[in-house]
N, C-alpha and C positions, 0 to 999 in steps of 0.2 A: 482704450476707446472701444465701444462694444456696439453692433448693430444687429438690425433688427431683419437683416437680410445674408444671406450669403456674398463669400465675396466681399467684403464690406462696403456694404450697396445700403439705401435704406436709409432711414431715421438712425441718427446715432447717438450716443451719448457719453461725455468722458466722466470716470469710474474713478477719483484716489483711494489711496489706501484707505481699509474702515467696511462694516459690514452693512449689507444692505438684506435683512430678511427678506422684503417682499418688493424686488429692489422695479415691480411694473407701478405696481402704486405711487411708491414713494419719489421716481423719473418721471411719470407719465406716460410709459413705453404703453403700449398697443398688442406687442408682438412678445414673442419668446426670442432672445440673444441665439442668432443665429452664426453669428463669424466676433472675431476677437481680435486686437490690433495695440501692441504694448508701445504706449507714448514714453522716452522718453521724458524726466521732469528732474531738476533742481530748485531748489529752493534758498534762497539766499537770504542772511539774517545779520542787521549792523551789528551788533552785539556776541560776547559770548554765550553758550548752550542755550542759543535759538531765540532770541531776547532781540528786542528791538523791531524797529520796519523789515519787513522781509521781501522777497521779490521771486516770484515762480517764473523761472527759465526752460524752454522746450525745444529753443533752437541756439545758435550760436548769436553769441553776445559778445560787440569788441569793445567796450566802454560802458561797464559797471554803475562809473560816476552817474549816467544818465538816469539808473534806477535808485543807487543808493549811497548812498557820502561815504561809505564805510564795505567792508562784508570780514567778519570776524569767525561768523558760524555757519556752519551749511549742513542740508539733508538733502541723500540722492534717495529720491522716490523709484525710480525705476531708469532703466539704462548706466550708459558711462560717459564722463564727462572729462573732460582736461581741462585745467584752470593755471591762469599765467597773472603775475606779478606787476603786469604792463599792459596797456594798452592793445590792442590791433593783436593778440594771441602772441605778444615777445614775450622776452625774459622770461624768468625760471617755470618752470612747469609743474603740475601734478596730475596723478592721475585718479581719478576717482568714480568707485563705482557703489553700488548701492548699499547705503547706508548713513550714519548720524556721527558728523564731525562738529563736536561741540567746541573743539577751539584747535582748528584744524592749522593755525601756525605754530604751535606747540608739537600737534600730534606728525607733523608731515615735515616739520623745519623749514618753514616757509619763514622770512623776514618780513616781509610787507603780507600786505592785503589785497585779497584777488580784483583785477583791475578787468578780467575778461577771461571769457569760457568760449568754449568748443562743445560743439553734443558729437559725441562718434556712433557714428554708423554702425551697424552690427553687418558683418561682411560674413555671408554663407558660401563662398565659393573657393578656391584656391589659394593660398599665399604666397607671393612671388617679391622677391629686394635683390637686386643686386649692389655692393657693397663697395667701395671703392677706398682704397690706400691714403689717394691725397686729393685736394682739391679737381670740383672740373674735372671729375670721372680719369683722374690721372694714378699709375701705380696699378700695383698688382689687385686684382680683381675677384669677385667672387657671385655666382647667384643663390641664395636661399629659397629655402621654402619651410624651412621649419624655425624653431627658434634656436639663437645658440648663447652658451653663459662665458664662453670665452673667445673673441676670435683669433685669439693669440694662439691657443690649443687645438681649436679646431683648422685655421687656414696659416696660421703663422704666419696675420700680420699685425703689423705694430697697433695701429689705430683705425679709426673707418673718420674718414673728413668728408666722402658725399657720396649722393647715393639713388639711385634710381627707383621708385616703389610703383611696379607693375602692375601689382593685385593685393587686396586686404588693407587693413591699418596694420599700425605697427610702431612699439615701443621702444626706442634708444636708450642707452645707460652709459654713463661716462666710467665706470666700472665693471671688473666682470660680476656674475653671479647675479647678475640685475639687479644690480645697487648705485647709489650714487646720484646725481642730478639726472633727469631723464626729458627726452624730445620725443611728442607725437609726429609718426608721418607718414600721412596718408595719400594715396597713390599721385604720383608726380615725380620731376626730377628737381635733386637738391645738389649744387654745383657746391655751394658754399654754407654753411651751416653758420658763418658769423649775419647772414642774409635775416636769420631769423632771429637776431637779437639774443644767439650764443656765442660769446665771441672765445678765440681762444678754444674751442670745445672741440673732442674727440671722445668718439665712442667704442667699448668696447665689449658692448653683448646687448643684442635685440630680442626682441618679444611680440610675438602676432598677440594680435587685441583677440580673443574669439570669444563666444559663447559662456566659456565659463568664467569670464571676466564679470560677470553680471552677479 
């Protein structure tokens, strides 16, 4: 989104991909782009490699169905996005940032078809998790701030089953080395992770969302 004022104050105008030579003319701008404002956008498409009805997303979406019978293909325009197999942001997850997923249940091992999305924030500040043993903040404990690929290695515990997120987003892995099915979760407390339509599920190495996720 680009405006015509500082601060992004002003007449505005939103900008996709694509070039714009003499982009006062061709908008009707007035003024010279004085401030600049990155919208996240996905784009969703019934079909494989971008075929079919499509549906532009810019905020969080919990029922897919309402835009489109199907979503087979996707393109992230800008920002990062997590997309769930279910309804209401359940079951399995992915994470996705910009770029052209032409048949993103092949390329990501998804089974089904994404039924609801998430836009994630982009968090400039601190990152803060505390990590917990077993359910309901119970067992042996830990707080983060950085990412880690094994918590076995690094805190010598078995599993993480819930967990407190203080500050920043942040990526779960049922594996180390951040592999494996993975859970967004962003700041709140998670008692139970079967709550979120993982059932059965433990994790075993996290990843702050930052900047160069993008």
């Amino acid at each position: 989104m680009v405006y015509d004022r500082n601060n992004y104050m002003g007449n505005q105008f939103f900008m996709r991909r694509g070039e714009y030579s003499d982009y006062m003319s061709m908008m009707g701008m007035r003024e010279n782009i004085k401030s600049c404002r990155m919208i996240p956008m996905i784009t969703f498409y019934e079909e494989k490699n971008f075929q079919g009805r499509s549906y532009e997303c810019m905020n969080d979406c919990s029922d897919m169905t309402s835009n489109l019978s199907r979503c087979q293909s996707c393109r992230v325009e800008s920002g990062c996005f997590m997309v769930y197999d279910r309804n209401n942001y359940m079951g399995n997850q992915c994470f996705m940032k910009r770029g052209e997923y032409s048949d993103y249940m092949s390329m990501m091992g998804m089974r089904d078809c994404i039924k609801s999305c998430r836009m994630i924030p982009m968090h400039r500040g601190q990152f803060r998790m505390k990590i917990y043993e077993r359910e309901n903040f119970g067992g042996q404990s830990h707080e983060m701030m950085e990412d880690c690929d094994n918590i076995m290695d690094r805190y010598r515990m078995n599993e993480c089953q819930s967990c407190n997120v203080m500050d920043g987003h942040w990526l779960m892995y049922e594996q180390p080395q951040f592999r494996g099915k993975m859970m967004y979760m962003r700041p709140g407390e998670y008692r139970n992770f079967m709550d979120m339509g993982m059932s059965n599920q433990k994790f075993m190495s996290m990843r702050r969302i930052t900047d160069s996720c993008n």
